[in-house]
N, C-alpha and C positions, 0 to 999 in steps of 0.2 A: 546276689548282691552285686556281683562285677556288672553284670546288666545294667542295674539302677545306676552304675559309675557311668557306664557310656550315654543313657536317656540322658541324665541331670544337662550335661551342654545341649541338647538338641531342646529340652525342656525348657531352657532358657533363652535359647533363641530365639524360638517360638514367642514365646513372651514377650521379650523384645523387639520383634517384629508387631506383634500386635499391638504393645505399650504404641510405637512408631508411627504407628497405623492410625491409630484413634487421635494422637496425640494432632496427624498431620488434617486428620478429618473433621476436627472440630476448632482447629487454627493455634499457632502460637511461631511466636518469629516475627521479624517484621520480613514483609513480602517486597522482591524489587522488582521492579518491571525496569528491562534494560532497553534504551532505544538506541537505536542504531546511526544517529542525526545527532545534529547540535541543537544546544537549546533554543529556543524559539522556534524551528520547521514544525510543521504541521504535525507531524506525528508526534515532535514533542508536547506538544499542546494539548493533543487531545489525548495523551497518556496522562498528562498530570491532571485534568479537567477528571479522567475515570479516575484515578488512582486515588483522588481526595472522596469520592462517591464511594469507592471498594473500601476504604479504611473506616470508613460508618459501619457498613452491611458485616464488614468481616469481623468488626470490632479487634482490627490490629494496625500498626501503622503498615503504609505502602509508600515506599518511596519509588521514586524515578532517575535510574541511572545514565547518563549520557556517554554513548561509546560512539561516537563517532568514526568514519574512516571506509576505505572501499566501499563507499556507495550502499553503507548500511552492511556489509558482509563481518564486518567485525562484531558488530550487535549481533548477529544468528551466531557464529562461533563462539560465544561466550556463553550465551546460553546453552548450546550442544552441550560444552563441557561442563556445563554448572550439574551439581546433586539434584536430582531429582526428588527431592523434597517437597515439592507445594511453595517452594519461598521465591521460585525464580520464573518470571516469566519474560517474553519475548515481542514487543510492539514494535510492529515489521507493517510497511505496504507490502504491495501482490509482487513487487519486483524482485525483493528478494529470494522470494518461494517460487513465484511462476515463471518471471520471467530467466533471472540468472540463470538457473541451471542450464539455459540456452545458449544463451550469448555470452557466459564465462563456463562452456560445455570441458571439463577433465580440470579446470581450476579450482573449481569450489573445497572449498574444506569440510563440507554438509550436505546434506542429504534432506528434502523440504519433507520427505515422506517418511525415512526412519531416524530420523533424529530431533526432529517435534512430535507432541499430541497436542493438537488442534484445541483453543479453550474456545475462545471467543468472536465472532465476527460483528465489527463493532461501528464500521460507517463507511460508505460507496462515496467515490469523488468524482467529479465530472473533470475530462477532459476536452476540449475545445482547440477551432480552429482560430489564430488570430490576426490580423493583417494592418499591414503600413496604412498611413492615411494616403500614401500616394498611388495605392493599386485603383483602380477604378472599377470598384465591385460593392455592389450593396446586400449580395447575397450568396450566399454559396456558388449555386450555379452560373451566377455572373462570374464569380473568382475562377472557377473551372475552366469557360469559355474563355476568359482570358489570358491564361496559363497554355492553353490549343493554338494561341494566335503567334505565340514563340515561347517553345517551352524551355530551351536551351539559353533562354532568357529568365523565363518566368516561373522558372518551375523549382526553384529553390524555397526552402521551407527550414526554421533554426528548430532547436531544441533546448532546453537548459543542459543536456548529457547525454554523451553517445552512452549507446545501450540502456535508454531509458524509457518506459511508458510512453511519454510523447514521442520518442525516435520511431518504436515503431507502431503509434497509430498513425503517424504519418504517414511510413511505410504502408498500412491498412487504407487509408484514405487511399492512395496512391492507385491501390490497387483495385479500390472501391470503382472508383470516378474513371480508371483509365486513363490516370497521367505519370510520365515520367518524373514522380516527384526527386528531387535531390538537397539529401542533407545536411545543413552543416550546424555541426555540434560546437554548442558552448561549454565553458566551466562554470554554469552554474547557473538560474533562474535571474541575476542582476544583468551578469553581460548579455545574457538572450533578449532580455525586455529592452535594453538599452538599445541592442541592435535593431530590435524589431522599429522603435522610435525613432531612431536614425532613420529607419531607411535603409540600412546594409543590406536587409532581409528582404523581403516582400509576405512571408509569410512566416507562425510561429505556430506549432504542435505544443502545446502549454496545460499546464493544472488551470483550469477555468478560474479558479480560488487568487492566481500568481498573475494573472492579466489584470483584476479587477481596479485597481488602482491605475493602471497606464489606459483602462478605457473609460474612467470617470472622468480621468484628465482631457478628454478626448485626443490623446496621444496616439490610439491604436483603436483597431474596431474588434471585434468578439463576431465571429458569422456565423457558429455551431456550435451546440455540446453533443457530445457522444452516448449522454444517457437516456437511458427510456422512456425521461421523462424531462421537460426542460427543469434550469437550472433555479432555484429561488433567487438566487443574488443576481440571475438575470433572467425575467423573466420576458421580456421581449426577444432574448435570440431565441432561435427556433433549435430543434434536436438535428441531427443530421436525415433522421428518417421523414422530419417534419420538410427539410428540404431537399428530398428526392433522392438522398443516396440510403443504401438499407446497412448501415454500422453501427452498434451500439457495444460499446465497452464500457466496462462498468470496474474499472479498478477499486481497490479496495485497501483497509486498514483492520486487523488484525492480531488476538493475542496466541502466543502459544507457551508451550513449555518443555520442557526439556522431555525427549524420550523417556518414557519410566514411569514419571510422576504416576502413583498408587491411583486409583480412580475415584476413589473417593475427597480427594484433594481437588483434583479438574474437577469436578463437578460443582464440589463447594467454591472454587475461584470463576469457573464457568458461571453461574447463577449470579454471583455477585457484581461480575462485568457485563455481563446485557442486564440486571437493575438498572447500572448507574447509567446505559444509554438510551434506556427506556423512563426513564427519569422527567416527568417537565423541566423540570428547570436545567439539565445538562442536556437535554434535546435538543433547548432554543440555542444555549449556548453552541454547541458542534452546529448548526443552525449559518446561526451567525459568523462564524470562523470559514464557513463552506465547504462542510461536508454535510452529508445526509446521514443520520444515524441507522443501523441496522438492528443489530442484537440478537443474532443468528445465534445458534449454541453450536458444541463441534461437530456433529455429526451432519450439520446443513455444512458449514467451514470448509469440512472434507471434504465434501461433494463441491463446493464452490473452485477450492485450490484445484484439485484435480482436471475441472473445465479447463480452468483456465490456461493451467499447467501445458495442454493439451493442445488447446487454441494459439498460445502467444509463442508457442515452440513452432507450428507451424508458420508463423505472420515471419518469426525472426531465420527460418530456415529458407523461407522464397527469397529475404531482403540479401542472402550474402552476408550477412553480419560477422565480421570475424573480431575477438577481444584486442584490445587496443587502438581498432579504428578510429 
C-alpha cells in the first residue's frame, strides 16, 4: 500500500502532462505573436496579415503584440522568457538571430540557437543599392567607376542604423566591387531617405521596399537588388549578379517560439504559418507590401539561420564593427 502512496503523485503528473500535451496539440488559448517593432514596420504588417490567416486554420484568436525597443532585441527577450506553451511566438527579421549575436557580441540577453525552436520561415526581402540624383551613374558599374575617380570623396554610402542589414551589405558591396566604402549611420529609414534626397549622401544601402517611394518621386534612383532574382516592385533594376558583381543576400522574416514548446504544438503552429503564406490571397498581399513569400517549415529555418548566422558573422568581423558605433 505505501507504494501505491508514493505512484498516485507520479500518476498524476503523468497525467497531467499528458492532459497538457493534447490539450497544447489540438489548440486552446489565444496565441500571441510578439513583434519586436512598432506598428506599421514591415514586420508588423506581415505578422498581422499571417496572424488573421492562422486564427482561421487554428480555429483560435491570434493576436499581435508590439514590443518595440533595441533594435527588435526586446521582442526576442520576451519571448525567451515567455512559457513555452504553443501560445507565444516570436516575428523577428534575420538581424535579430543572424546578425546581433555579432555586432552586439557578450550583450545579448539570448541565445538564436537554444532559446528558440525554429516554426516558420515566411518571406525573403530584397535589399538594394540606392543613389542621389546628382551621382552621374546609370548603372552599378558606372557608380563603381566613379567612386575610383575620388573615393575619399565618393565613397560614402547611409543606412537607416549602424549595425543593420544595410550597414553591412554595404560593408559586402564594398568588399565585392573593391571600394573603400564609408558609413554613415542614420536613426532611422526617414532621416536616411531624406539625406539620400538632399544630397548629403551620395549613396544609400536600403530595404529595396523603403526607397520605393523616393524613386517613384524620381527623387533618388534604385541601381541593384541583392536577390537572386530581380525585384517585382521593380522590375527594370537589375540583381547585383545581373550587373557584374557576384553578391546575393537574401534577408529574411521569420516565426519562432520559445525553447521548450512540446513538438506537437510547433508543428501544429508550423503548418498553420506557411498555409496562410501560401495562401493566394495573403501571397498577392505580402506581394504587394514588398516581400516575397516563402513558407519554409523549421527544419529548412534551421538550416537557413545557421548559414546565415555563419556568413554575416564573418561580413561584420572583416568591417571592424564594434557596438555603439
Amino acid at each position: 500500500m505505501s507504494g501505491l502512496r508514493f505512484l498516485k503523485p507520479l500518476l498524476a503528473a503523468a497525467l497531467a502532462a499528458l492532459a497538457t500535451s493534447s490539450v497544447l496539440a489540438q489548440g486552446a488559448g489565444i496565441v500571441k505573436i510578439v513583434v519586436g517593432y512598432p506598428a506599421g514596420a514591415t514586420s508588423d504588417t506581415l505578422a498581422r496579415i499571417v496572424a488573421e490567416h492562422m486564427a482561421g486554420t487554428l480555429k483560435q484568436t491570434v493576436i499581435v503584440e508590439n514590443k518595440p525597443g533595441a533594435g527588435g532585441r526586446i521582442g526576442n527577450e520576451i519571448v525567451k522568457a515567455a512559457a513555452p506553451d504553443g501560445l507565444t511566438l516570436l516575428m523577428t527579421p534575420v538581424a535579430t538571430m543572424g546578425i546581433f549575436p555579432h555586432s552586439y557580441a557578450g550583450q545579448l540577453r539570448y541565445d538564436p540557437f537554444a532559446d528558440f525552436a525554429p516554426v516558420a520561415h515566411l518571406a525573403d526581402f530584397q535589399v538594394g543599392l540606392g543613389i542621389a540624383n546628382a551621382v552621374p551613374a546609370k548603372t552599378l558599374a558606372d557608380y563603381v567607376a566613379w567612386v575610383k575617380t575620388d573615393p575619399q570623396k565618393n565613397s560614402f554610402y547611409g543606412s537607416a542604423a549602424p549595425g543593420s542589414i544595410p550597414h553591412f551589405f554595404g560593408v559586402m558591396f564594398g568588399r565585392t566591387a573593391g571600394l573603400p566604402m564609408t558609413h554613415v549611420p542614420y536613426k532611422g529609414t526617414a532621416p536616411a531617405m531624406q539625406a539620400l534626397a538632399a544630397g548629403e549622401i551620395s549613396a544609400l544601402s536600403t530595404v529595396a521596399a523603403d526607397i520605393r517611394a523616393l524613386v517613384q518621386a524620381g527623387r533618388a534612383r534604385l541601381l541593384a537588388v541583392a536577390g537572386d532574382r530581380r525585384d517585382p516592385a521593380f522590375p527594370d533594376v537589375p540583381t547585383f549578379r545581373e550587373s557584374g558583381f557576384d553578391l546575393v543576400a537574401k534577408p529574411w522574416y521569420a516565426l519562432f517560439a520559445p525553447a521548450g514548446t512540446p513538438p506537437a504544438a510547433l508543428e501544429r503552429l508550423s503548418k498553420a504559418a506557411m498555409a496562410a503564406v501560401q495562401d493566394p490571397a495573403v501571397n498577392k498581399r505580402l506581394v504587394e507590401m514588398g516581400v516575397e513569400p516563402t513558407g519554409h517549415g523549421p527544419d529548412r529555418l534551421a538550416t537557413i539561420l545557421r548559414a546565415d548566422h555563419d556568413r554575416w558573422g564573418e561580413v561584420i568581423r572583416a568591417s571592424g564593427f564594434k557596438p555603439g558605433q
